[in-house]
C-alpha positions in Angstrom: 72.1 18.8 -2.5 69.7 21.5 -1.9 68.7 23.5 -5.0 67.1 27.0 -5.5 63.5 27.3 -7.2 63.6 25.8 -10.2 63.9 28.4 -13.6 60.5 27.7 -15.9 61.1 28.2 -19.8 59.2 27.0 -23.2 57.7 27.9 -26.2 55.0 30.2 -27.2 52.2 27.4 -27.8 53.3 25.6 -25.3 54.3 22.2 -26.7 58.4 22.6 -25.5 58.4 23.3 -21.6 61.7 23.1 -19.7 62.9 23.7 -15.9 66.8 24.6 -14.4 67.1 23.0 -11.5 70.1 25.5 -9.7 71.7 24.0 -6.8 72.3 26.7 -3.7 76.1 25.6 -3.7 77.2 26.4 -7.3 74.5 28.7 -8.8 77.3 30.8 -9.9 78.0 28.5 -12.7 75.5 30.4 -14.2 75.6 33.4 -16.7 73.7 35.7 -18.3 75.4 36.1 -21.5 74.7 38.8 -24.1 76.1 38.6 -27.8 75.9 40.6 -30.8 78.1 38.3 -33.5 76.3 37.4 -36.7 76.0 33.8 -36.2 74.2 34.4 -33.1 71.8 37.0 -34.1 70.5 35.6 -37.2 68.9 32.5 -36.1 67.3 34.8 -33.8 66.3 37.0 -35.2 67.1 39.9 -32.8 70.6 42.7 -32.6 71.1 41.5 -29.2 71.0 37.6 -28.5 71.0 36.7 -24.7 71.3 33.5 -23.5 71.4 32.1 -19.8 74.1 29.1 -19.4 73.9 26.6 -17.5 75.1 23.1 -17.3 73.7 20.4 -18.8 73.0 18.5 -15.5 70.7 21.3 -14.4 68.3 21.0 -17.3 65.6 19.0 -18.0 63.0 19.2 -20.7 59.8 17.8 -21.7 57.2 17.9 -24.8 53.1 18.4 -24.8 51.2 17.4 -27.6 48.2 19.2 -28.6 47.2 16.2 -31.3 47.4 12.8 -31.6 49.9 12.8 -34.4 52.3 15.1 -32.6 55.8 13.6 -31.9 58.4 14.7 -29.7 60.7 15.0 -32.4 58.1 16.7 -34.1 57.9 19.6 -31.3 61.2 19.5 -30.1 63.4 20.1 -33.4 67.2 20.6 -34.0 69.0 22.3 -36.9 72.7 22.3 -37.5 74.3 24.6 -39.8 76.9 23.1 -42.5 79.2 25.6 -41.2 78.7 25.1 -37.7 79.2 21.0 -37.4 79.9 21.4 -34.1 76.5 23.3 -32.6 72.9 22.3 -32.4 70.4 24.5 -31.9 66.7 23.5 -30.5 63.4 25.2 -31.4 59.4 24.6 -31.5 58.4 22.7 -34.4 54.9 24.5 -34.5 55.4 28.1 -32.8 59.1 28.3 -34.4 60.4 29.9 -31.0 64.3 29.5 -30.2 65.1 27.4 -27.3 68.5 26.9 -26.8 72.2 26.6 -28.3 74.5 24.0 -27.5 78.1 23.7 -29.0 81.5 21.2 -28.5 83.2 23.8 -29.4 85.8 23.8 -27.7 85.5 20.6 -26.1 84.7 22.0 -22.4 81.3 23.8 -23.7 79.9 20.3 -24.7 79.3 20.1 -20.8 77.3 23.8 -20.7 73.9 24.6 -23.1 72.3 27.9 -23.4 68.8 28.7 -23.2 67.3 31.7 -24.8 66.3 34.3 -22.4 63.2 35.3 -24.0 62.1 31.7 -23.7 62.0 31.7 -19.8 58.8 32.7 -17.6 58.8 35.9 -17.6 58.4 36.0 -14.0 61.3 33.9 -13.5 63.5 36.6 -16.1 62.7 38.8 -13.1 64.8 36.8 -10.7 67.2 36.8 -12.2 68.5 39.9 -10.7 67.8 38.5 -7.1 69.8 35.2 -7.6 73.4 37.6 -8.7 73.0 36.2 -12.4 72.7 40.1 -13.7 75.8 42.6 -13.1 74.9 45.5 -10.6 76.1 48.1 -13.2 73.6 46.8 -15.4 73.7 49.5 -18.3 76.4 47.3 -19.8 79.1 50.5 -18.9 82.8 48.9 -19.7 84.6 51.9 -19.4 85.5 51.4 -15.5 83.4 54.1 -14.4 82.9 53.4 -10.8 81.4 57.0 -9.7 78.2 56.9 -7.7 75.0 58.3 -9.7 73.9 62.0 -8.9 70.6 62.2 -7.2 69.0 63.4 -10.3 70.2 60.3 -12.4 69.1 58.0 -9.5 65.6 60.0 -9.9 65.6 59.8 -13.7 66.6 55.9 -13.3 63.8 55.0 -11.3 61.1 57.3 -13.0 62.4 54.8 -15.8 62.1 51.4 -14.3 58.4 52.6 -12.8 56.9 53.4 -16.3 58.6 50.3 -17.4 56.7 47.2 -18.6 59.7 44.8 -19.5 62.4 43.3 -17.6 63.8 46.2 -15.5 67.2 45.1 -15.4 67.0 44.7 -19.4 65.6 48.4 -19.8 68.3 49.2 -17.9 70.7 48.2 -19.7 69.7 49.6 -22.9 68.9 53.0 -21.6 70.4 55.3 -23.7 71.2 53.5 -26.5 70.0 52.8 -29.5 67.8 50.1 -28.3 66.9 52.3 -25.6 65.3 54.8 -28.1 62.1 52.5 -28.4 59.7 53.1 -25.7 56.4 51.1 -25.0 53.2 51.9 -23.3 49.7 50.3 -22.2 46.6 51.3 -21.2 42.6 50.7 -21.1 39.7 52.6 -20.2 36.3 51.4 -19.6 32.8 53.4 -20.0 30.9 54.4 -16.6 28.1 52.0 -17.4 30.7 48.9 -18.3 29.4 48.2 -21.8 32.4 49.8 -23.7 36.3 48.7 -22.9 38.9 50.6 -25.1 42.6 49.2 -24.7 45.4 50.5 -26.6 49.3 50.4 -26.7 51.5 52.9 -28.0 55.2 52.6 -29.1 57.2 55.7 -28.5 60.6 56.2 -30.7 63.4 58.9 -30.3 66.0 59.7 -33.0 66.6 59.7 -36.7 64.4 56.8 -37.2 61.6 55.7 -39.8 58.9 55.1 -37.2 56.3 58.8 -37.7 53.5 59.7 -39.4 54.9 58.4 -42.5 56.0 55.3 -41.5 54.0 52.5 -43.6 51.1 50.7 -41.4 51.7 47.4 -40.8 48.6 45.1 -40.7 49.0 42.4 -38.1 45.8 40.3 -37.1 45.3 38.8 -34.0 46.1 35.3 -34.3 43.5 32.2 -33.3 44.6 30.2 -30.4 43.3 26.4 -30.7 41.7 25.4 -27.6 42.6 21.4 -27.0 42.8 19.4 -24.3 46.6 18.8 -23.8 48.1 15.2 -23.9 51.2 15.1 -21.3 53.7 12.8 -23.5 56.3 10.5 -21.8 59.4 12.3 -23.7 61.4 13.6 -21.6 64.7 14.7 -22.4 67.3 15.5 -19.9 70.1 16.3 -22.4 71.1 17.2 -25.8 
């Protein structure tokens, strides 16, 4: 069985990596899956949790350690809610990021897990679009509205996705709504005789929101990245 390039996920420091291995013959047994309940958005911490899932055959992981006293169980922990018996959920021990969700609940989901999009390669959350995993009326519109866009919107659309620097399917969905409303943008600028770089990034927000002149500053310093040699463990986990 031939498969398609494997998808490349992990965590932020590196310690969790993971691949999905998607077979040409059956890759739409994927999803894309997009969910706004409670239980869902809490552990991560975002309005919108999205998820791609995948069976459990197509998904193998594997653990780093950056130390000698690292464990795989260490890096690669579970939590189970009292309330939720029947769901694990994996995330980094260090960097905290979410990995995946995984439920028996009902019995025929035991057989499926899914992994956090935001924990895939970011240039692999690009193909997504290519492989079919993303609906072509990708602004999330329910309301059976089949009409063709008017060359303006096309215009508008794709001024959009250029000035973009996230997923363009994902910006494209939340165009117009209230997630929509927060735009980002990057820059840098260097002095004619190279001594002097100046980069900056600006966050743009439309609507009745609190972000303005008087919003309250928020002090966030740059964090210090340990630089050590890594140590490839032999833990590999092909499962739950």
């Amino acid at each position: 069985m031939t498969s398609l390039r494997p998808l490349r996920g992990g965590c932020q420091c590196g310690r969790n990596r993971y691949i999905i291995a998607i077979p040409h013959d059956s890759h739409s047994e994927a999803q894309v899956l997009f969910n706004t309940e409670p239980v869902h958005q809490i552990p991560l911490a975002t309005p919108l949790a999205a998820y791609i899932r995948v069976p459990l055959s197509w998904y193998q992981s594997t653990t780093f350690a950056l130390f000698p006293d690292e464990t795989h169980t260490l890096i690669r922990r579970a939590y189970t809610h009292p309330s939720q018996q029947h769901s694990k959920r994996h995330f980094c021990g260090y960097c905290g990021t979410p990995l995946s969700y995984w439920s028996e609940d009902p019995p025929s989901e035991a057989e499926y897990i899914n992994l956090t999009l935001g924990s895939l390669l970011r240039e692999d959350l690009r193909d997504l679009e290519d492989m079919g995993l993303i609906p072509e009326d990708g602004n999330g519109n329910d309301k059976g509205d089949n009409r063709s866009p008017t060359s303006e919107e096309a215009a508008d659309r794709s001024a959009a996705l250029r000035q973009s620097y996230g997923v363009p399917w994902f910006d494209g969905m939340v165009e117009g709504s209230k997630l929509g409303r927060l735009r980002r943008s990057q820059g840098a600028e260097q002095s004619q005789d190279g001594r002097v770089k100046v980069e900056w990034e600006v966050v743009e927000y439309s609507g009745d929101g609190n972000l303005g002149a008087d919003a309250e500053d928020v002090n966030m310093e740059p964090m210090l990245h340990l630089k050590r040699k890594l140590q490839d463990r032999d833990d590999v986990g092909a499962g739950i």
